[in-house]
C-alpha positions as CSV (number, residue, x, y, z in Angstrom):
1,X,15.5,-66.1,9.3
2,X,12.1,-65.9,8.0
3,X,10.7,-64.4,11.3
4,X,13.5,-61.7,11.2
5,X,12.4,-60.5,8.3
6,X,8.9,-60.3,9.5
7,X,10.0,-58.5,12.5
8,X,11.9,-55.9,10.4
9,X,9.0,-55.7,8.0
10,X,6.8,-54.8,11.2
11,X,9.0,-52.6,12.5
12,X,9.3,-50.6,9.3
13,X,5.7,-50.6,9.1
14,X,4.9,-48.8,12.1
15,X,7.4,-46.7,11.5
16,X,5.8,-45.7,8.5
17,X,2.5,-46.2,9.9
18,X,3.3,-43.7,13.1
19,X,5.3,-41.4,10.6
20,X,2.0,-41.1,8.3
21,X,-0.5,-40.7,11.3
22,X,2.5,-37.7,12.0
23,X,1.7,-36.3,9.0
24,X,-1.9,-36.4,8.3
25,X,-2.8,-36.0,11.9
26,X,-6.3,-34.8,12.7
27,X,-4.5,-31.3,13.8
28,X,-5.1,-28.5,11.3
29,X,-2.1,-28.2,8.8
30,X,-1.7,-24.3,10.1
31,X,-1.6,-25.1,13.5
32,X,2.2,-26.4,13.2
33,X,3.5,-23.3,11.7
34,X,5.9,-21.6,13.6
35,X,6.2,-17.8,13.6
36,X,9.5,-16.4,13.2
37,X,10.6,-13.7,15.5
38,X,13.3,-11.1,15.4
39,X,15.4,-12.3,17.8
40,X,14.7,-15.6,20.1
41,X,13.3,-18.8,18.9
42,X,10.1,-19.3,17.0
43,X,6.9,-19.5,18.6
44,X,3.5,-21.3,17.6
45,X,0.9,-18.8,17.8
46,X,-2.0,-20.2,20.5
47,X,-5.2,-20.7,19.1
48,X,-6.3,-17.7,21.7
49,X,-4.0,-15.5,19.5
50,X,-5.0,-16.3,16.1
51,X,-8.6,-16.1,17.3
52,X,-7.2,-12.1,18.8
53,X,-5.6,-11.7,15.5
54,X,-9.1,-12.1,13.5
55,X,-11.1,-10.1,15.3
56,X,-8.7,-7.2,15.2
57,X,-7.9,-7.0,11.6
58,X,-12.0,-7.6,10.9
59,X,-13.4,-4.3,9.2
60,X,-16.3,-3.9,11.6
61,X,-13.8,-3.9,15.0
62,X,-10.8,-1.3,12.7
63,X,-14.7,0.7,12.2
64,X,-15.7,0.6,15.6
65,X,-12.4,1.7,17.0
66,X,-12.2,4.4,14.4
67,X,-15.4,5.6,15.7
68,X,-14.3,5.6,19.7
69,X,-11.0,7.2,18.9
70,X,-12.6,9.8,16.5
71,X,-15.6,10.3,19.6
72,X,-12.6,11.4,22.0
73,X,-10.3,13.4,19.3
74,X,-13.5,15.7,18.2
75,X,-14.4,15.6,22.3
76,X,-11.2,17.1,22.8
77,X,-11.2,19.3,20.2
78,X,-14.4,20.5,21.0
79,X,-13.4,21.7,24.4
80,X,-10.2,23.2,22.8
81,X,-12.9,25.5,20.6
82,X,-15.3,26.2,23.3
83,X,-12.4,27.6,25.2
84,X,-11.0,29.6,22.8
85,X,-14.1,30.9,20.7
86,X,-16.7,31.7,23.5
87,X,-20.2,33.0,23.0
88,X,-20.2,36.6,24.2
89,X,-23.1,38.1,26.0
90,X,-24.4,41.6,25.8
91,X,-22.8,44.1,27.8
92,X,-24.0,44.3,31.5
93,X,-24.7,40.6,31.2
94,X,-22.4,37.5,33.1
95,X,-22.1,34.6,32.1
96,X,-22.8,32.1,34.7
97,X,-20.3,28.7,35.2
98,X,-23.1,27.0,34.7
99,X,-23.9,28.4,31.0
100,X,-20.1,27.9,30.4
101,X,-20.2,24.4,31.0
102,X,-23.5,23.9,29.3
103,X,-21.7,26.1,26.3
104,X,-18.0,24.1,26.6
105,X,-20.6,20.3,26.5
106,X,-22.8,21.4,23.7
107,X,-19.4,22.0,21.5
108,X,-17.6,18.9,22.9
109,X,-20.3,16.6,22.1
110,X,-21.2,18.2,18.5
111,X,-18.0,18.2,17.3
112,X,-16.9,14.3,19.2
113,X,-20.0,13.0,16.8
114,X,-18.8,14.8,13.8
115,X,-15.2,13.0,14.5
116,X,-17.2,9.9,15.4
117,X,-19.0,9.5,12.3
118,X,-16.3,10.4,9.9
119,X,-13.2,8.0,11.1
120,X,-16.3,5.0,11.3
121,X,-17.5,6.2,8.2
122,X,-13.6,6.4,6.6
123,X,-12.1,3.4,8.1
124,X,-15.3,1.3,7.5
125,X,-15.3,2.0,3.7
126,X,-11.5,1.3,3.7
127,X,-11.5,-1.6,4.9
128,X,-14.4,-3.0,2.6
129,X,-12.2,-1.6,-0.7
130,X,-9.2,-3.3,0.1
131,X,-11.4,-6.3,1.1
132,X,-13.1,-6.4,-2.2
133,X,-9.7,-5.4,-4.3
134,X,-7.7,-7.2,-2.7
135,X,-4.6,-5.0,-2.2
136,X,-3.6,-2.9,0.2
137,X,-2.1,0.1,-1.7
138,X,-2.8,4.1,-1.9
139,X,-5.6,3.4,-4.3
140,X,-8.0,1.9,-1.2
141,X,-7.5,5.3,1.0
142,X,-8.7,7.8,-2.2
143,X,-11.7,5.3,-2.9
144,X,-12.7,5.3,0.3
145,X,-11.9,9.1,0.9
146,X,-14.0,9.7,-2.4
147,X,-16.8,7.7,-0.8
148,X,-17.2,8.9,2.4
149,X,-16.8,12.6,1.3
150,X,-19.5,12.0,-1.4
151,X,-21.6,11.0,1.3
152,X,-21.5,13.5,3.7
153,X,-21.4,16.3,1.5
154,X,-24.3,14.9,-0.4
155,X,-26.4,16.1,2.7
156,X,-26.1,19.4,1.8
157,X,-26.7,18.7,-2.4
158,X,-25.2,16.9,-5.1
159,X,-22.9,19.9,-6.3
160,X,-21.4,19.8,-2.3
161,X,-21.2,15.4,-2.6
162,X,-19.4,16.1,-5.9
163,X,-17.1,19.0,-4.2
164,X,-16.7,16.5,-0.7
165,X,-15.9,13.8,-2.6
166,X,-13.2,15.3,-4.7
167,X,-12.0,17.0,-1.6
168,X,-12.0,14.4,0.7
169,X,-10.2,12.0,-1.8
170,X,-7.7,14.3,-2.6
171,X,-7.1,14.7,1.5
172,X,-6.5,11.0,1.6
173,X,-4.5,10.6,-1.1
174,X,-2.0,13.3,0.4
175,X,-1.9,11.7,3.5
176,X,-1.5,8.4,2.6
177,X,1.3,9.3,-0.1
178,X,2.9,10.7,3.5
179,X,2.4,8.2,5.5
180,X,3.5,5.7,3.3
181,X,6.7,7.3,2.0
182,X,7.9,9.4,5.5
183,X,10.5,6.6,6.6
């Protein structure tokens, strides 16, 4: 009788023991959390996928994508421009394809840097606010439209930082108010 009882008291032991190890594993605590879809059964996110998930919601790739995807909207718009508002030469002169081209690139590329440096600019600061504060809210788009239009007007003087700022803040206050209330 004695020896069953040991043998139980084994048994339960390593039950305990393997139900512990179970527990306290040396996997991270997060790495068993399963991510509830829609529809279908729940799956673990890969380690691939949260690493995917970091770098994508990190302020310097939301910036550097701002800047790429303001580069070809202000490219676009640039051609758009050149087209329609062309430089007009004196009469008994012709303008050569060549000079067009030159004209239609000039315009492109000015305006694509303009675009460029105001969506890094914008999303950059953004991100850092809601960062800092902590929320992600309307207040984070009118700080960071303050910001970045105080800093580019302030090129041309305080009185136009002041002006760009308020401007610029107001802008992205309407816009998010849209966004955010549209649905």
């Amino acid at each position: 009788m004695p020896n069953n009882e040991e043998k139980t008291n084994m048994t339960q032991e390593e039950v305990l023991h393997k139900f512990v190890n179970r527990i306290f594993s040396n996997d991270q605590f997060r790495e068993k959390i399963m991510m509830p879809n829609v529809m279908g059964r729940p799956v673990v996110k890969s380690v691939e996928e949260k690493t995917l998930d970091a770098i994508t919601e990190s302020c310097a790739f939301k910036c550097i994508l701002s800047g790429v995807m303001g580069f070809a909207l202000g490219g676009a718009i640039g051609l758009f421009t050149s087209s329609v508002n062309p430089q007009i030469k004196p009469p008994g002169q012709q303008e050569t394809v060549k000079e067009i081209i030159r004209e239609m690139k000039t315009s492109s590329l000015g305006y694509a840097k303009n675009f460029a440096l105001l969506g890094a600019v914008f999303s950059g600061i953004e991100c850092l606010v809601e960062t800092y504060r902590g929320q992600s809210d309307w207040k984070n788009g009118t700080y960071a439209g303050g910001i970045t239009g105080g800093l580019i007007g302030f090129r041309a003087g305080a009185k136009a930082g002041l002006l760009g700022a308020l401007g610029f803040a107001t802008f992205s206050t309407a816009i998010d108010y849209y966004m955010r209330n549209s649905s």
